[in-house]
C-alpha positions as CSV (number, residue, x, y, z in Angstrom):
1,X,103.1,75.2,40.7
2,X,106.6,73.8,40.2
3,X,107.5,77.1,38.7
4,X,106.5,78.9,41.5
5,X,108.1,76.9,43.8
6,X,111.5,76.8,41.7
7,X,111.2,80.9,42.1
8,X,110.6,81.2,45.3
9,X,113.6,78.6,46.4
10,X,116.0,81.0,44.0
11,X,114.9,84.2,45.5
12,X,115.6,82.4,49.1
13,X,118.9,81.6,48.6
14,X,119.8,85.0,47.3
15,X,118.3,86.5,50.2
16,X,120.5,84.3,52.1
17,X,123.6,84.9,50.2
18,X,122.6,88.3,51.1
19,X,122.5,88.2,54.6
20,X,125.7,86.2,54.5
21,X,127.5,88.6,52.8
22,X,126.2,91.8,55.3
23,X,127.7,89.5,57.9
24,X,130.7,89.2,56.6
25,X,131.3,92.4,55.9
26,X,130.2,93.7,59.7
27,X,132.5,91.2,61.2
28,X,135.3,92.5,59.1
29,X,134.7,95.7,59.2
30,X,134.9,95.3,63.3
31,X,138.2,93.2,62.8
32,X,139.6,96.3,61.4
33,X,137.9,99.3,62.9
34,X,140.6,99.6,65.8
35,X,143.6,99.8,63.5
36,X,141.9,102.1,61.0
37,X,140.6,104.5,64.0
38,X,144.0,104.6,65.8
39,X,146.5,104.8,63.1
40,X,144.4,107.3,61.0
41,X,141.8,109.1,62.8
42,X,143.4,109.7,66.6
43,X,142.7,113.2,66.7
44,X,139.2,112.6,65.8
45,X,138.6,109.2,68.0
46,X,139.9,111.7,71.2
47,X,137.4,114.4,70.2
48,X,134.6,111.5,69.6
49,X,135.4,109.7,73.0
50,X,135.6,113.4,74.7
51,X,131.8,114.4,73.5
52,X,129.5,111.0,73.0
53,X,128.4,108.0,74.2
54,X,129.6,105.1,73.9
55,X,126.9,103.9,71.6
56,X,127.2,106.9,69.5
57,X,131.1,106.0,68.9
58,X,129.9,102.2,67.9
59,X,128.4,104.2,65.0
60,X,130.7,106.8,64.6
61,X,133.7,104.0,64.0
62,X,131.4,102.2,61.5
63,X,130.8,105.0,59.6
64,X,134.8,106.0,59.8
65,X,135.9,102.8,58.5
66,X,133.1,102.3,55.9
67,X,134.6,105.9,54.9
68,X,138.3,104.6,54.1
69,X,136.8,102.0,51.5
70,X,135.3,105.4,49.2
71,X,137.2,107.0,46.3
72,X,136.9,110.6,46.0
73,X,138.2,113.2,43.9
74,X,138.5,117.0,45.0
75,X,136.8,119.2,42.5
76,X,137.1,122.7,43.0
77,X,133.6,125.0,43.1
78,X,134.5,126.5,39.8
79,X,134.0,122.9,37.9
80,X,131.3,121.9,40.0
């Protein structure tokens, strides 16, 4: 029984470390989104404010700066 209790208390606090952490990273994420969609998206955040809501463009400027934080590589077709 002590085992079981011992798990269940681990597996708690992860999920709580968890949640934590997804907290952080929303509250961040906000903290930035305004310089990241107005130094490097402009054209877009006109285009975006011109043609949704505004609850759309909540999501639309998460999505944005989650983008920024991606590596990518252009491949062309041929190597694909």
């Amino acid at each position: 029984m002590a085992d079981v209790i011992e798990v269940l208390d681990s597996q708690m606090q992860k999920e709580a470390m968890n949640k934590s952490f997804i907290i952080w990273k929303y509250r961040s994420m906000i903290y930035y989104q305004l310089f990241v969609i107005n130094n490097f998206f402009n054209n877009i955040n006109n285009l975006i404010k011109k043609y949704f809501f505004l609850h759309i463009i909540e999501e639309v400027y998460k999505q944005i700066c989650k983008f920024i934080l991606y590596k990518y590589e252009k491949i062309s077709l041929e190597d694909i």
